[in-house]
N, C-alpha and C positions, 0 to 999 in steps of 0.2 A: 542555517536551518533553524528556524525560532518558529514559536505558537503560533499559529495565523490567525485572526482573528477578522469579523467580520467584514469587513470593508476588503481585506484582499481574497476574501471570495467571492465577495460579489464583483467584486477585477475580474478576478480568473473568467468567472461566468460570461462578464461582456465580451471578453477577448473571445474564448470559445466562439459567442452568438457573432462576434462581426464574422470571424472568419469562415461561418455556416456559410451568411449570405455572400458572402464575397465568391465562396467557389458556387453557388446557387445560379448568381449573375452569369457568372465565369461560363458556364455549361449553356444556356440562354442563349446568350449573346453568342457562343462557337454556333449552335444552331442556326439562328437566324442570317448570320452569314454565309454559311454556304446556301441556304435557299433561296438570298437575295443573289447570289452569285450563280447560282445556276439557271437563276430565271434572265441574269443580262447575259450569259452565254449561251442559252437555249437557239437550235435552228431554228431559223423563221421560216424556213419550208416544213419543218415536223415540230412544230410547238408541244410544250409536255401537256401529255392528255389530261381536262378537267379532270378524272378520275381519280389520277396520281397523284396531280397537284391536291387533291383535296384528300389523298392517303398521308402527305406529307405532312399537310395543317393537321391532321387529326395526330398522327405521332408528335410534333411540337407541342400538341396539347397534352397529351398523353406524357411527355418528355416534363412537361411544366407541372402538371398534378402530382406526376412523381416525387419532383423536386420538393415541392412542396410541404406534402407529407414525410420525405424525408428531414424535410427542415426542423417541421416543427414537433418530427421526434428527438433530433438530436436538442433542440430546447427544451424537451421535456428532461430529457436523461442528463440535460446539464441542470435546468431547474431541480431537478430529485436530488442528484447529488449533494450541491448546495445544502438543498434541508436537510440532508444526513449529514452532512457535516456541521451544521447549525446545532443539530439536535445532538449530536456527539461533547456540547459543549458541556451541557447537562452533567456530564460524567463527574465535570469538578464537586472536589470534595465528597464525591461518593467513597466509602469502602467497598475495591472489589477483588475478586481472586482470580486471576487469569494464568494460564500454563504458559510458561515462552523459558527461555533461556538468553535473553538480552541483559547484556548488562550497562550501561551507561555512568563509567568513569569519567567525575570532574576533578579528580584529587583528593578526594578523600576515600575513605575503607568505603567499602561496596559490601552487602548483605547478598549470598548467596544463597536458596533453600531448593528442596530436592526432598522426592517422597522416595521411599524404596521399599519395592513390593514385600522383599524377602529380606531376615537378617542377613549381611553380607560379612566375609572375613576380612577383604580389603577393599577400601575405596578411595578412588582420583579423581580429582577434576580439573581435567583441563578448559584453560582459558586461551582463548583464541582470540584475535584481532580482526577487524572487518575483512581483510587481508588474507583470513586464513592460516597466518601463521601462529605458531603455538607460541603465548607469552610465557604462560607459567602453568607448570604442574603442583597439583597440590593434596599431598596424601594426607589421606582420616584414616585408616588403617581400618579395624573394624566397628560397627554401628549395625544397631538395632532396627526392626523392620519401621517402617511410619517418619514422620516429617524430622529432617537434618538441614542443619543450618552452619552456614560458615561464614566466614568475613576473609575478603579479599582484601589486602592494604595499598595494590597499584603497583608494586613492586614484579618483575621479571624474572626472569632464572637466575641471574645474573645480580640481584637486589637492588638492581637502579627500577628509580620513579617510571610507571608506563604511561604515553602520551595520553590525554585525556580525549576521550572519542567513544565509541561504540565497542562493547564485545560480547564474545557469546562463550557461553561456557556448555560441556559435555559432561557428563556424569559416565565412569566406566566402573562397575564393583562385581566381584567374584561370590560365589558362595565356599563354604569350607572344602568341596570340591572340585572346587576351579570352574565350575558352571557361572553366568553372566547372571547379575541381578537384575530384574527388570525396576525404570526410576522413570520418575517425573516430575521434569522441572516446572515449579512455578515461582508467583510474588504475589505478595498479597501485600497491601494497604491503601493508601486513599491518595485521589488523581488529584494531581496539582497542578496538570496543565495538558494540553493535549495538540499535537503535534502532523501537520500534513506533509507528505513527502511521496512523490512519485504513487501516484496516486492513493497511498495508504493512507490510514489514517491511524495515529498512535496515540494511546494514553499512555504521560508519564506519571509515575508513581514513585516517588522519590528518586532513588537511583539509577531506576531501571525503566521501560518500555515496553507495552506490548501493544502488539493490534486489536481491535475489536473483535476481533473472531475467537481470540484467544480468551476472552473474560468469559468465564462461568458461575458467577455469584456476583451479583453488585448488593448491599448494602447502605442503610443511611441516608 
């Protein structure tokens, strides 16, 4: 999974547009075969009535405009894409602030940050694996309402090195009564490269990853 850059979207794109036309053909060509085949099997004592035959041309017509216009929507909607993804490159070297909770360990400490509504007595956060399982828990004890920050080292429960890949981390904090704090996680700083995957599209931002949808301030 690396930066894509522009030459393998404009790939993607062509593959997308052959394989429009190829089932476009595909649906054509089913048609005109069986009305080529029902016209050599047709009785020669009750031939099909001009009326019909000419119901039938106008549906293959009708069947073809269809096609058509579906075609060269799905080339629009692969052509748009494309630009939005073009135009997502722009992001580099912007500062922006986007919400997410991804974290993207290569082996080194990981910067974690987290707003919280309310001051809290205790606070954890756990870190999770793409997987779902829990790597590590990691207690702050108590902290003040507004922006907290932590550093993750890669290490487990267990103090071995954690595989380098993707994770997401949970924010859980109490208040002095044992009521849930309410928190929101983000990252803030400037895109160094920007990333396509099943159809998303991610800006990284040094350690971490978010989607587009998630950035709420761009910057610079």
């Amino acid at each position: 999974m690396s930066t894509v850059g522009l030459d393998s979207i404009l790939a993607n794109q062509s593959s997308v547009d052959t394989a429009t036309k190829t089932a476009s053909s595909s649906h054509k060509d089913t048609f005109l075969k069986l009305l080529v085949t029902q016209l050599q099997y047709q009785d020669p004592l009750n031939p099909i009535e001009n009326t019909d035959f000419t119901a039938q041309l106008a549906q293959f017509t009708q069947l073809e405009t269809l096609t058509d216009m579906g075609q060269s929507l799905d080339m629009m909607r692969s052509l748009q894409g494309s630009i939005n993804n073009i135009q997502t490159l722009s992001f580099i070297g912007k500062q922006v602030s986007a919400t997410g909770n991804t974290l993207n360990y290569a082996g080194n400490d990981v910067g974690i940050s987290f707003v919280l509504d309310d001051p809290a007595a205790d606070v954890e956060v756990n870190i999770y694996s793409e997987q779902g399982t829990r790597v590590r828990s990691i207690e702050l004890g108590a902290a003040d309402a507004g922006d907290c920050t932590l550093t993750w080292d890669g290490t487990n429960t267990n103090g071995e090195k954690a595989a380098s890949g993707r994770y997401t981390f949970i924010v859980e904090a109490t208040d002095y009564n044992g009521r849930a704090v309410g928190s929101k996680s983000y990252t803030m700083g400037e895109v160094t490269g920007v990333r396509y995957d099943g159809g998303m599209t991610y800006l990284i931002i040094g350690d971490k990853e978010v989607t587009i949808s998630d950035v709420d301030k761009i910057s610079g």
